[in-house]
Each structure stands twice: as structure tokens, then as C-alpha cells.
C-alpha positions as CSV (number, residue, x, y, z in Angstrom):
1,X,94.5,49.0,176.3
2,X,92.6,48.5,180.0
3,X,95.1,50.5,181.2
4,X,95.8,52.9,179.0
5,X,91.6,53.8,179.7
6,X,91.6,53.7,183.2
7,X,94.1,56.0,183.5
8,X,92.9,58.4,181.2
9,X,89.5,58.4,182.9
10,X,91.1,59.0,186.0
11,X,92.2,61.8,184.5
12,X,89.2,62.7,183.5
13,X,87.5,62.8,186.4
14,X,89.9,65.1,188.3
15,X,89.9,67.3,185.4
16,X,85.6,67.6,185.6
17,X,85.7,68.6,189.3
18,X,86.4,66.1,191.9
19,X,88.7,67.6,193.6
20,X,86.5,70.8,193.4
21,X,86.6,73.2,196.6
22,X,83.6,73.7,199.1
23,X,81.5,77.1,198.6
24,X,83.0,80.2,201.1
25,X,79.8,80.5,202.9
26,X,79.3,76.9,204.2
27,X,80.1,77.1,208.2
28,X,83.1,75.0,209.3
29,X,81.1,72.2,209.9
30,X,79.4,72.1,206.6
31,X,83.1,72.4,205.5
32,X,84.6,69.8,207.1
33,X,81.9,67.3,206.2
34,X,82.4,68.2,202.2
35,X,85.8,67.5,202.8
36,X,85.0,64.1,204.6
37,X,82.3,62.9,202.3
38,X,83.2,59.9,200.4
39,X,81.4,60.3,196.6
40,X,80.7,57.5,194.5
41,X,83.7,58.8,192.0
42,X,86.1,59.2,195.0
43,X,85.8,55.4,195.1
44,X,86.0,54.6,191.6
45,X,89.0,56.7,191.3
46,X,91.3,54.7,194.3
47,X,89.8,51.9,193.3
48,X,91.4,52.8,189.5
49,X,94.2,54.2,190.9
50,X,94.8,50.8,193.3
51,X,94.2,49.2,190.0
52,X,97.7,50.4,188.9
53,X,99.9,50.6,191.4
54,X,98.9,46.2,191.0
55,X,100.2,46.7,187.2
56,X,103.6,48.2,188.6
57,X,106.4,45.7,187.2
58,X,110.0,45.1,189.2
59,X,111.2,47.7,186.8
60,X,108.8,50.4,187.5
61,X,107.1,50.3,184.0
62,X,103.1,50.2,184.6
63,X,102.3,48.5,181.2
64,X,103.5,46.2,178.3
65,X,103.1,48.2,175.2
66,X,104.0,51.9,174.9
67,X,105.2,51.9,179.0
68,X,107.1,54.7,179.2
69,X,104.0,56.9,178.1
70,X,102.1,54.6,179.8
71,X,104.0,54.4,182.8
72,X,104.1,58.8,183.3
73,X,99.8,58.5,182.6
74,X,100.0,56.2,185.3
75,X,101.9,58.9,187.9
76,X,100.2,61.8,186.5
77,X,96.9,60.4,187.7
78,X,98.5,59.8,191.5
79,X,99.7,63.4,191.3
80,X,96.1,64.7,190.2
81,X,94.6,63.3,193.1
82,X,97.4,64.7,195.8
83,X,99.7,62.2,196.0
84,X,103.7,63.3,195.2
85,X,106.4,61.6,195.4
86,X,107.0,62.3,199.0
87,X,103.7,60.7,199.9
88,X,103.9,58.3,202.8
89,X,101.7,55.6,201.5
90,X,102.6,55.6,198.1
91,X,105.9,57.6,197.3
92,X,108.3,54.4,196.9
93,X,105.5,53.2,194.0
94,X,106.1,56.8,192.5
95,X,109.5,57.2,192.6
96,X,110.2,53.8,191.2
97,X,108.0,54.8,188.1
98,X,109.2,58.1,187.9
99,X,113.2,56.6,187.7
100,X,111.9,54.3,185.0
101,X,110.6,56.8,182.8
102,X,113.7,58.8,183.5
103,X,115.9,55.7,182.5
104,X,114.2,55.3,179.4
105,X,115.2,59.4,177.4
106,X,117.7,58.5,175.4
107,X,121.1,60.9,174.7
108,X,119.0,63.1,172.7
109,X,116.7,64.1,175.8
110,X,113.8,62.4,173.5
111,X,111.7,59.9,175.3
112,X,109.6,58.3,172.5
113,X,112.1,56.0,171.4
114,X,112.5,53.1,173.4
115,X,108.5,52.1,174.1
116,X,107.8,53.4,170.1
117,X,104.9,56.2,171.9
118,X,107.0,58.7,169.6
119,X,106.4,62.5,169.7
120,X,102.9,61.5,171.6
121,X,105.2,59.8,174.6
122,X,107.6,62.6,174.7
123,X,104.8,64.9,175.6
124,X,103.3,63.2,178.0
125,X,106.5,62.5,179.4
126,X,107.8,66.0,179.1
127,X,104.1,67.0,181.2
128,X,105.0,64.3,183.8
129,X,107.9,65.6,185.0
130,X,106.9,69.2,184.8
131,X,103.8,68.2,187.1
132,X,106.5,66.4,189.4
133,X,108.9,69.2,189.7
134,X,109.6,70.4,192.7
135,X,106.8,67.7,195.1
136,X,109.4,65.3,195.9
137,X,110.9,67.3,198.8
138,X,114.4,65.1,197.6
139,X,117.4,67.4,196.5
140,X,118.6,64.6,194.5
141,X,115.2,63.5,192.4
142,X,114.5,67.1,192.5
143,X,117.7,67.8,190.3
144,X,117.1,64.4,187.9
145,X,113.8,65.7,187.1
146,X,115.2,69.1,186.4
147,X,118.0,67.9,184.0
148,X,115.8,65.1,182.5
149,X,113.1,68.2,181.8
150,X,115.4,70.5,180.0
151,X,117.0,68.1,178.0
152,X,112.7,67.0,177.0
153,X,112.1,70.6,176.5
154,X,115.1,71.6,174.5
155,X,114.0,68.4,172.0
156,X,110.0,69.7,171.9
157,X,111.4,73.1,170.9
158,X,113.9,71.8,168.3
159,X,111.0,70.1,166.6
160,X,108.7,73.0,167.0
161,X,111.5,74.5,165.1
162,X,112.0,72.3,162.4
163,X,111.1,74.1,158.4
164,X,108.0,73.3,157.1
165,X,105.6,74.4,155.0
166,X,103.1,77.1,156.2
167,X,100.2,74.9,157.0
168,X,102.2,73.4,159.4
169,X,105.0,75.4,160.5
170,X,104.9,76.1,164.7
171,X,103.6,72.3,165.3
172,X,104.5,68.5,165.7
173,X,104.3,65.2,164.5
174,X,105.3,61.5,165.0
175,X,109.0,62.6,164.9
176,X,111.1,65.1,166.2
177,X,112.5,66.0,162.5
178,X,109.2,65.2,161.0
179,X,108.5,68.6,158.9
180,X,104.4,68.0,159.0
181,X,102.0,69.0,162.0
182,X,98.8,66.6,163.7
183,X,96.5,69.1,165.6
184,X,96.6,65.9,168.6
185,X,100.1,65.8,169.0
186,X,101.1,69.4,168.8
187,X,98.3,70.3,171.6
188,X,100.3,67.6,173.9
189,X,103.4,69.5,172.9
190,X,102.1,72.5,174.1
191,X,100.7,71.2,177.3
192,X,104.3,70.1,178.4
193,X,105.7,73.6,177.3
194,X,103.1,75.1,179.3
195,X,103.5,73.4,182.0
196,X,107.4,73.8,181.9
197,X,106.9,77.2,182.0
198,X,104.9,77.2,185.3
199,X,107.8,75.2,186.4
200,X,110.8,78.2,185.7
201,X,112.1,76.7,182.7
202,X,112.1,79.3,180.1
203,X,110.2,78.4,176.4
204,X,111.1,80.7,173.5
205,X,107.9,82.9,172.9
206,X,108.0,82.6,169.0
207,X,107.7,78.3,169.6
208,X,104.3,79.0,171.8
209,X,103.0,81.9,169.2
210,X,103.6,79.8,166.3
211,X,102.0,76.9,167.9
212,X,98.9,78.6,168.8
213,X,98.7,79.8,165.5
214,X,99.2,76.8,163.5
215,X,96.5,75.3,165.9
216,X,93.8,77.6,164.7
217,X,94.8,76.9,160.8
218,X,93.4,73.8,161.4
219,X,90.5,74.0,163.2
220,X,87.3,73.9,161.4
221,X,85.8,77.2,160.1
222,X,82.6,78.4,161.7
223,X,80.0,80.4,160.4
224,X,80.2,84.0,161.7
């Protein structure tokens, strides 16, 4: 569970502005020393981010329970803060992770079996490797990423797919069969397939569409 919460924080953190960019007008100088200044949350986040690379097994898994979900939190918060697979200092801790999560999709191209994470491991596995895509400046991870991600993707949309009833037809749930929706789980699914796309892998437009509109069934309504 420590884990688990350290890395989403230090997701967190990138995604509320640390890595935000100095203003135009500053003067080179002014520049230079944004870019140099050590925060407070800089710290806290290699500090965090130190933490994990320490929880790295001989395997490549980063946790006990759930790891393979666990494990691609874990390299998605090195990637937020600018370091790929190709990075000098830590690329061997990456790639070792990013080959176990690869090891674990199963013939399906479905990577929530094996840890139990489910639906909820899948996409965050499927997001992990369309994040990675194309950073490690190595032909042959390059390709096992690629295959690994179509294979994820074809299984997201093949559950987005599934018939259901109206209330929940265009999302996900714990399963990829499962013929209910969970407004969590889909919005990971669709993070993934968004993120694929960025990526040149092609999503049917009818599996976003119907996502985005089961997604507003269920939020609450608000007094217009």
C-alpha cells in the first residue's frame, strides 16, 4: 500500500505543475536559474522516486501485491519526470521493469490476469507502454512495446465492445467480458486509448464516442 501511494503522488505532483515552464519574458539568466532551482517538491519527488527503484525485485516487479500494475505506476512516474528508458543513470532499472510487465500479458494481450489488478491493471499497463513508445532509442524494445500495445489495445476495444445494456454500453469493468460499466475503470480505459492514439495506433472512433458518452450518463446531474 506504501507504494502504491507514493507513486501515485508522484504522479500527482508532475501532473499539478512541477515540471512547469519558465515565463517568455524572464532574461536568460532568470531562465537558467528557474531551471537550476532545486524546490522543496523536486526533492520529495527523487527522493520518492529513489524510494522505488530500492523496491525493484531480481525480476523487475516493484511490489508484492498487484505488481504488474504496480510495477508500470512505478515506470510511469520515472517517465513523468524525464527519464526514458534510454536514460544513462536509470535506463537498466527501466527496462528491466518494463520486460517484466511485458512478460506478464498473457496470449490474450490482457495484462490483469496474472497480478489479479484486472481491467484496472490492463489500463494502466496499456498507458505505460503508450507513454514508453518510441523513448527507448532500441529497435528491438521499440518493436516489443509496439506488439505488446496492440495486442493491450485490441483487448480494451473488444471489451469496450462487449453488449450491454444502455446504461452501460461504451464502458468497462473488472473483466474484459464483463457486460456492466464503473465510471473509475472506464476513464483508465480511455486514458490508454488516448494515449495509444497519440502514439499512431489507430482506435475505432465509435469505442471513444460511446465511451465519452456512457461517462456523462453517469455523472451526477447539476442544476442548470
Amino acid at each position: 500500500m506504501k507504494t502504491a501511494v507514493l507513486i501515485f503522488t508522484t504522479l500527482l505532483w508532475f501532473a499539478s505543475g512541477s515540471l512547469r515552464l519558465p515565463a517568455a519574458d524572464l532574461s536568460d539568466q532568470e531562465i537558467l536559474k528557474t531551471l537550476t532551482t532545486d524546490r522543496p517538491r523536486d526533492a520529495a519527488v527523487r527522493k520518492a522516486l529513489e524510494f522505488l527503484r530500492q523496491k525493484q525485485k531480481s525480476n523487475g516487479a516493484v511490489a508484492e501485491r498487484y505488481p504488474t500494475a504496480l510495477t508500470a505506476m512505478a515506470i510511469m512516474a520515472h517517465l513523468s519526470a524525464g527519464h526514458p528508458p534510454a536514460d544513462r543513470q536509470y535506463g537498466p532499472w527501466l527496462r528491466k521493469s518494463i520486460n517484466y510487465v511485458l512478460s506478464k500479458q498473457n496470449a490474450d494481450g490482457y495484462f490483469g490476469e496474472s497480478d489479479g489488478s484486472r481491467m484496472y491493471g490492463h489500463g494502466l499497463c496499456t498507458l505505460m507502454l503508450a507513454e514508453a513508445l518510441g523513448m527507448p532509442r532500441d529497435d528491438e524494445m521499440d518493436e516489443n512495446i509496439r506488439k505488446a500495445l496492440k495486442r493491450a489495445v485490441q483487448v480494451t476495444i473488444n471489451a469496450a465492445l462487449v453488449q450491454k445494456s444502455p446504461e452501460n454500453t461504451g464502458g468497462w469493468r473488472y473483466t474484459p467480458d464483463a457486460r456492466d460499466s464503473d465510471l473509475s475503470l472506464s476513464g483508465w480505459q480511455l486514458m490508454s486509448l488516448h494515449a495509444t492514439q497519440q502514439v499512431g495506433i489507430p482506435v475505432p472512433e465509435n469505442v471513444i464516442k460511446n465511451a465519452w458518452l456512457g461517462e456523462w450518463k453517469v455523472l451526477p446531474s447539476r442544476p442548470t
